[in-house]
N, C-alpha and C positions, 0 to 999 in steps of 0.2 A: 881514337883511343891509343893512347901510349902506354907505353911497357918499360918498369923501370929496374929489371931483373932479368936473370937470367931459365930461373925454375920453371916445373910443370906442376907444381903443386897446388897446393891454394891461392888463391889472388885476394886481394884487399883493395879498399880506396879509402879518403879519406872523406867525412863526411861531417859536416857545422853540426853541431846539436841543436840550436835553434833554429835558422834557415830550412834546413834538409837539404841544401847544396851540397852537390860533390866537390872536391878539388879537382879542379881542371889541369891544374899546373902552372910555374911561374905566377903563383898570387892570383891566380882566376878561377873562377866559381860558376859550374853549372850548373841548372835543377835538372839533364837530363844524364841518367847514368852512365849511356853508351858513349859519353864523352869525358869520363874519368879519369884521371890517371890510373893505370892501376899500377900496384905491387904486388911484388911477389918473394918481395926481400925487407926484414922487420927492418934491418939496421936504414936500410934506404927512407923509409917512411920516417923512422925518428931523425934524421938529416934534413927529411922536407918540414917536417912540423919544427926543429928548431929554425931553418933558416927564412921560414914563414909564420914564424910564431906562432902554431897552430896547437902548442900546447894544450893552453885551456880552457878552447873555444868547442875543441872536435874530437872525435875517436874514429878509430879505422875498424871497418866494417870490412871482416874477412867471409867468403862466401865460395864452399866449394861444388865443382864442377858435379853434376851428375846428381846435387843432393838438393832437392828444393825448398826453399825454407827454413834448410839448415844457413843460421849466421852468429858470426861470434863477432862484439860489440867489444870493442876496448878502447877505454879511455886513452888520450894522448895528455 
């Protein structure tokens, strides 16, 4: 799992709407979460979706620590 930030705050990935793939990184796609990119920086994640055109395939599924079930869904 890579890290593309620097915070302790919330973490995000990016996630297909149809698939249910996460973004793995560099243009690769896994079904298993523990292998996501994650973020932790908004401006990072809209740098990966434009340089992977991840626009308006996917949204980043933001999910904080300690809170279960709690997930915020946003369109890219």
């Amino acid at each position: 799992m890579e890290s593309s930030g620097k915070g302790a705050g919330p973490t995000g990935m990016i996630k297909h709407r149809q698939t249910g793939e996460y973004y793995k990184g560099n243009g690769q796609w896994t079904i298993d979460r523990a292998e996501a990119m994650q973020f932790d920086n908004l401006s990072v994640v809209v740098n990966e979706a434009r340089a992977h055109s991840l626009e308006d395939c996917c949204e980043f599924v933001v999910e904080v620590a300690g809170q279960v079930g709690f997930r915020i869904l946003l369109p890219l």
